[in-house]
LOZAPA-483046 format. One record per residue (C-alpha): residue number from 1; residue in one letter; x, y, z. Coordinates in steps of 0.1 Angstrom, whole numbers. Layout:
  num  residu     c1     c2     c3
  NUM       A      X      Y      Z
...
END
This chain:
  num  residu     c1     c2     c3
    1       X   -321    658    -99
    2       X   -354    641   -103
    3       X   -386    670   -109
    4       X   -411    659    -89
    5       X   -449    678    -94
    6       X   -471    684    -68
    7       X   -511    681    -82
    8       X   -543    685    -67
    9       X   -570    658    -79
   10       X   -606    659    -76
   11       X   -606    697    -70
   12       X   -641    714    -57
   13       X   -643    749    -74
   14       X   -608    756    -74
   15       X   -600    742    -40
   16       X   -594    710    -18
   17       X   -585    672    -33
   18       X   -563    656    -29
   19       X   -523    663    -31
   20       X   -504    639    -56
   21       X   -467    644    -66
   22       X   -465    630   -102
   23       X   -427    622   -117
   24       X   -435    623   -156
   25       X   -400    606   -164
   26       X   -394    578   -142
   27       X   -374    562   -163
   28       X   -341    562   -143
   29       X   -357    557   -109
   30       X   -356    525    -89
   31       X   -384    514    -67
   32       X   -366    525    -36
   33       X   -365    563    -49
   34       X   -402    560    -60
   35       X   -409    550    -20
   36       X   -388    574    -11
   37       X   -407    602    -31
   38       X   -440    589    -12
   39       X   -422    592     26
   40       X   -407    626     16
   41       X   -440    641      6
   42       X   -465    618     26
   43       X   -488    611     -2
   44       X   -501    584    -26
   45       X   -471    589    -54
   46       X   -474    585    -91
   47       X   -448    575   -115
   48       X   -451    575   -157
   49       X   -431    551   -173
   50       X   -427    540   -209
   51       X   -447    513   -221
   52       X   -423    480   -229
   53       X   -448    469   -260
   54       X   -473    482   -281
   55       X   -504    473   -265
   56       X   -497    503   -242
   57       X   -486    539   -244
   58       X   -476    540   -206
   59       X   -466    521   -176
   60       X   -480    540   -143
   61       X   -469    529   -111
   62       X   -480    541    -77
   63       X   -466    544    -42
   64       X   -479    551     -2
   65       X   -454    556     26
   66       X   -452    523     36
   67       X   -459    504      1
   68       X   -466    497    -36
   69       X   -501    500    -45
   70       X   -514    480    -76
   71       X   -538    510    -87
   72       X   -545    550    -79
   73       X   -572    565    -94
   74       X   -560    606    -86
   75       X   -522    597    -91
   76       X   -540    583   -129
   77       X   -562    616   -136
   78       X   -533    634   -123
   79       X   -499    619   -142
   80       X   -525    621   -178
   81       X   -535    656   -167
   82       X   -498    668   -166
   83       X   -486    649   -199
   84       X   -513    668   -214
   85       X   -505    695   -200
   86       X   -468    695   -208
   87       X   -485    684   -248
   88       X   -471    646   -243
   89       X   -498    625   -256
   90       X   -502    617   -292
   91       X   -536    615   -291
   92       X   -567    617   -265
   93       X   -571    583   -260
   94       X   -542    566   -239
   95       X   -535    529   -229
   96       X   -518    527   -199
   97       X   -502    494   -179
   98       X   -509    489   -141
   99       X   -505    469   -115
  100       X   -543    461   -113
  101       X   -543    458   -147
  102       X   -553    479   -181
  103       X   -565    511   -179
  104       X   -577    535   -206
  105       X   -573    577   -201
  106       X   -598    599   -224
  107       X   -588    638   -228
  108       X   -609    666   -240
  109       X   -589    698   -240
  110       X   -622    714   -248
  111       X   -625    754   -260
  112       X   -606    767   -227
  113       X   -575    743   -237
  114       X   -575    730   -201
  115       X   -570    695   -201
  116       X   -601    673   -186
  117       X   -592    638   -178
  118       X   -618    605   -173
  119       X   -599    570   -169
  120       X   -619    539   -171
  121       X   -629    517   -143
  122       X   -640    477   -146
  123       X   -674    467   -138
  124       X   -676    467    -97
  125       X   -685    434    -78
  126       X   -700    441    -46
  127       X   -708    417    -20
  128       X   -729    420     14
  129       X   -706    412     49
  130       X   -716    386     71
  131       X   -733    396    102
  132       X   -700    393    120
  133       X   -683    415    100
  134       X   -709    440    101
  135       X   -707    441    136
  136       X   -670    445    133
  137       X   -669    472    114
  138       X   -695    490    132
  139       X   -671    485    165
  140       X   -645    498    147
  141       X   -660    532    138
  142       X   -679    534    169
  143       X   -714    531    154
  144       X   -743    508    157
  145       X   -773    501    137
  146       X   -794    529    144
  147       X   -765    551    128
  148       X   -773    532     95
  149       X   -797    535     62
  150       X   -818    501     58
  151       X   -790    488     36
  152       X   -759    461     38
  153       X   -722    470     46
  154       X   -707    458     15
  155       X   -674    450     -1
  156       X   -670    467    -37
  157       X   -644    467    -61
  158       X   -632    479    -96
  159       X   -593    480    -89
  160       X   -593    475    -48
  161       X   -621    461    -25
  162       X   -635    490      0
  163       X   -662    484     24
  164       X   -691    507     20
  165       X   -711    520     48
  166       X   -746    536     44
  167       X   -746    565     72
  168       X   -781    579     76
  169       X   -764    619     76
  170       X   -735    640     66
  171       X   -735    653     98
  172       X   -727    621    114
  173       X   -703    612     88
  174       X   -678    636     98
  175       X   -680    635    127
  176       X   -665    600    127
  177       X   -629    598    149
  178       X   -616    558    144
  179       X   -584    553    156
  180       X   -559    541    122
  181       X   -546    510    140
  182       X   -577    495    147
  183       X   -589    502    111
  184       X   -561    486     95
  185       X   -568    453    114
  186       X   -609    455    107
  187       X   -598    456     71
  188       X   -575    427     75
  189       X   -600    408     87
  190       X   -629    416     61
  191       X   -606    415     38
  192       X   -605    456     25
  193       X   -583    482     19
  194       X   -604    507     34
  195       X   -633    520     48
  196       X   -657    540     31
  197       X   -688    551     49
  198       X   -710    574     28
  199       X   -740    595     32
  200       X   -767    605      9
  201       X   -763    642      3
  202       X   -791    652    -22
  203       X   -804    617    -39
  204       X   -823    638    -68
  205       X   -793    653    -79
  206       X   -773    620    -72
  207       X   -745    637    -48
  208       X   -729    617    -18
  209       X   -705    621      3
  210       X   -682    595     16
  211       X   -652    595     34
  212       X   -621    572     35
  213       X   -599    556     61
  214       X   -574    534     41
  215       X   -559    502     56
  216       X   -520    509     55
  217       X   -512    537     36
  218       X   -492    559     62
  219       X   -521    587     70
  220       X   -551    581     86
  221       X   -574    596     59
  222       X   -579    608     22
  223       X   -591    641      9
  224       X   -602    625    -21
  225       X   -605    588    -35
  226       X   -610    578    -72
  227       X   -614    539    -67
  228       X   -631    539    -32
  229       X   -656    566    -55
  230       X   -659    538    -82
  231       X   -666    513    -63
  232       X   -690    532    -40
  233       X   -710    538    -76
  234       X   -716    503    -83
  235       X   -730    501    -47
  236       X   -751    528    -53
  237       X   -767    509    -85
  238       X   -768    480    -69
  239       X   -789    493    -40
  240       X   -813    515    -58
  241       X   -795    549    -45
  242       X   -793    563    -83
  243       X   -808    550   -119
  244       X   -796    527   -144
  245       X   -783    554   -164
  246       X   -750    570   -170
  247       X   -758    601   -153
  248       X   -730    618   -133
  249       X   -729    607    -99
  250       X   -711    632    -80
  251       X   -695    620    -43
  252       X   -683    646    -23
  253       X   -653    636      2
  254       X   -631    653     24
  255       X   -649    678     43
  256       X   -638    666     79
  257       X   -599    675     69
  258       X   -610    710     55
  259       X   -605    699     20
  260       X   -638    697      2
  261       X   -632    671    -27
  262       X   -651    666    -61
  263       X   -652    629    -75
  264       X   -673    625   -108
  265       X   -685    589   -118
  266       X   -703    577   -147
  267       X   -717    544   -152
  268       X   -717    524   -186
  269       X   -743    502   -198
  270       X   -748    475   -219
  271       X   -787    476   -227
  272       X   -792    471   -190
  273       X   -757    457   -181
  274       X   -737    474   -164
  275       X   -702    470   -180
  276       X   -678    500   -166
  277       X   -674    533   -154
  278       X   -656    565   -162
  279       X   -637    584   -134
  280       X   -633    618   -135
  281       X   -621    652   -120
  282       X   -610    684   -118
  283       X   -571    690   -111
  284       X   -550    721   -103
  285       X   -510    726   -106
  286       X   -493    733    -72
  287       X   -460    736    -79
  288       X   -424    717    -82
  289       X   -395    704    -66
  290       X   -364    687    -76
  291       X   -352    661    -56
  292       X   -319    644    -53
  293       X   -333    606    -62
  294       X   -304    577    -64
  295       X   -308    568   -102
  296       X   -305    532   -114
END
């Protein structure tokens, strides 16, 4: 029997985020029992393996329904949550091996003893969308122009590219109905894997609110996403939306399913250059199941 723990990530105030079921010893399972522990739950799956070298304490994988995925910011927060939970980790800083590359986990147990977990993010590139594509994207959600702030639909990445869309309200934000196959075919084409419109919330405190529709991931929508959040940061910088400082940015996501979501971002600098960013949120325990896995 393979235990299999179900998280919340990006809690708000004790509720919402999103679900993740973590494996903290998936060293016996094969890739077809890690897909098989995404169908059976229907979430974004995270598996902790051990590291092969020494220039990394773990190797994290991550699996949808329908696929691998190269990087998961909540399955990452979640997976170091529970191994410091469980007193794993030999130390608070952990190097872990992904698919989209490096990653590095910070823990501060603080005076409560709860863990708190912040994993590093690469700087983000963003890029403005052709005309074209713009226009394609607006189709796609069933929006025009008008429904915009003054600014670009733009590709950002740290780990995965997703297309950032400046909504002039909340309100309109979630009220937003696209249909999942014609997503996954807009992001083919812009080359995304997913949309993410957001919506300023309350600039002077520097909280947004975003939603996400991902490409191909088996479900139409996430409560909460760490890498679409990342990336939506470095958009933020880059069109003037919050400071050049490493200030919390807090995005908001998930309202529309009925779980409000809590995604904490902080920007590093370089004197003026932006060189990273720290993710970071809230998690909560759900509970655990054992599950008959084939092992290798």
């Amino acid at each position: 029997m393979t235990e299999v723990e179900l998280v919340n990530v990006f809690t708000h105030m004790g509720r919402g985020g999103n679900p993740c079921p973590i494996v903290v010893d998936a060293s016996n399972l094969p890739t077809e029992a890690m897909q098989s522990v995404a169908r059976h739950f229907g979430h974004e799956s995270g598996f902790v393996l051990p590291a092969p070298g020494l220039d990394s304490d773990y190797v994290f994988r991550f699996w949808v329904p329908r696929h691998e995925m190269e990087m998961c910011g909540h399955a990452t927060i979640g997976a170091l949550w529970l191994l410091a939970a469980k007193g794993l980790l030999s130390g608070d800083q952990v190097r872990i091996e992904t698919r989209s590359g490096a990653v590095t986990g910070y823990v501060d147990h603080g005076s409560s003893g709860e863990p708190s977990v912040e994993i590093s993010q690469p700087v983000g590139k963003v890029v403005d969308l052709s005309r074209a594509e713009e226009e394609d994207v607006l189709s796609v959600l069933k929006l025009s122009r008008r429904d915009l702030l003054d600014l670009p639909i733009q590709n950002a990445v740290t780990s995965r590219v997703k297309t950032l869309i400046p909504m002039k309200g909340v309100g309109a934000l979630n009220e937003l109905v696209p249909d999942p196959a014609q997503i996954e075919a807009c992001c083919g084409r812009i080359g995304s894997t997913g949309l993410y419109p957001y919506a300023v919330d309350h600039q002077g405190e520097r909280r947004f609110e975003a939603r996400q529709f991902p490409k191909s991931s088996g479900y139409p929508e996430d409560a909460a996403t760490g890498i679409a959040a990342a990336a939506l940061a470095f958009g933020l910088l880059r069109n003037g939306l919050v400071a050049r400082d490493s200030g919390r940015i807090t995005i908001m996501q998930g309202r529309a399913m009925g779980a409000l979501s809590e995604i904490r971002v902080r920007l590093g600098f370089a004197g003026s250059r932006p060189v990273g960013c720290l993710l970071g949120g809230s998690v909560a325990r759900v509970e655990s199941h054992a599950l008959q896995l084939q092992p290798r």
